[in-house]
Each structure stands twice: as structure tokens, then as C-alpha cells.
N, C-alpha and C positions, 0 to 999 in steps of 0.2 A: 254764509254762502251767497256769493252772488251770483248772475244771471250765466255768465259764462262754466261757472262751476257747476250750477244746475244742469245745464246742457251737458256738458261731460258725465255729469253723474245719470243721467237720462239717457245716455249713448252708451254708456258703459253696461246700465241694467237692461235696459229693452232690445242691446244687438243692432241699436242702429247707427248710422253714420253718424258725424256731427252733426252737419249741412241737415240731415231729415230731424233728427233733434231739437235742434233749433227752429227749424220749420214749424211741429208737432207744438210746440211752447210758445212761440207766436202765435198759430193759430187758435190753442187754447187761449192766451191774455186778450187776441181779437174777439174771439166768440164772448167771452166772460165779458167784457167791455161793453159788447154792443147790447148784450143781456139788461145788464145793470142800468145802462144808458134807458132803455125803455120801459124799465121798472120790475123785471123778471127778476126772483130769486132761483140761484143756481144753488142744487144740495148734493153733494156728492157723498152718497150714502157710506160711512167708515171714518170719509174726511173731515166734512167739513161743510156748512152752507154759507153763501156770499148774500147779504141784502145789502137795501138801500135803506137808510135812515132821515129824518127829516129834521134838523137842530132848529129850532126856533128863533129870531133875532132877540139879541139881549146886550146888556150893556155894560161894556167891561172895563176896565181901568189900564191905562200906560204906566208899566209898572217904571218907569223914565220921571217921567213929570208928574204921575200920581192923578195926571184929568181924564175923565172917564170918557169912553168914545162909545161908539154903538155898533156890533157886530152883526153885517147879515144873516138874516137865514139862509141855512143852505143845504144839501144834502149830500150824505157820507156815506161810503160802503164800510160796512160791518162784515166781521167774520167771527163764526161760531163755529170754536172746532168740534168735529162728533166724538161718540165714545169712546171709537176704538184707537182715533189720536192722541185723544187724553189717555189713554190706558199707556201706548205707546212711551209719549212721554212721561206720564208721571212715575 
């Protein structure tokens, strides 16, 4: 599913237009964004929690040429789905 198809499928469940749909989903990805950005974890109790993670620099190999280079640290958002997502899907 991508971002257009979400919005359809989010117009279609909630009764509202596209245009507000789209809105409602960009505002969520803003808000989440600016979250994450400042170090908040977001948990949406049923869904799912969004952190930030912190990968340490380490030193990895060109799997081309076989010479090792060095990768920065840097940090990643993590997603943990909750119970009753897992139930869902499994």
C-alpha cells in the first residue's frame, strides 16, 4: 500500500474527504517527525511505539572491492508493533 492508497483507505473508513485525509496523514508524519527529531517516543497503545535508536560507528567492508571502510554513527527510528497488531496479523 502506498501513501495514496492509505489516504483512500483513510477517506473511505473515517467518512472523510480526501483532501482532509491527506491532511490528517501529513499531519500525523509532521507531528511523528518532529517527535522523533527531539528525542520523544511516540506509543500508540494497540499499535505500535516509534523510538529513536543510536548505531555506533563500526567498520565495514565494500562488498565491490573487498576494502574495508568505516561507517558513521548515527541514529534510527525503530518500530515496535504492540499486541494487538501482532494478534491482528499473526
Amino acid at each position: 500500500m502506498n501513501k495514496a492508497e492509505l489516504i483512500d483507505a483513510i477517506a473511505a473508513d473515517a467518512g472523510l474527504s480526501k483532501a482532509d485525509a491527506k491532511k490528517a496523514l501529513d499531519g500525523f508524519i509532521n507531528a511523528t517527525s518532529q517527535a522523533l527529531k527531539k528525542g520523544d517516543r511516540i506509543s500508540l497503545i494497540g499499535f505500535g511505539s516509534f523510538s529513536i535508536s543510536e548505531r555506533a560507528a563500526r567498520t565495514g567492508r565494500n562488498p565491490q572491492t573487498g576494502k574495508e571502510i568505516k561507517i558513521a554513527a548515527k541514529k534510527v527510528v525503530k518500530f515496535k508493533a504492540g499486541a494487538e497488531l501482532n494478534k491482528t496479523v499473526g
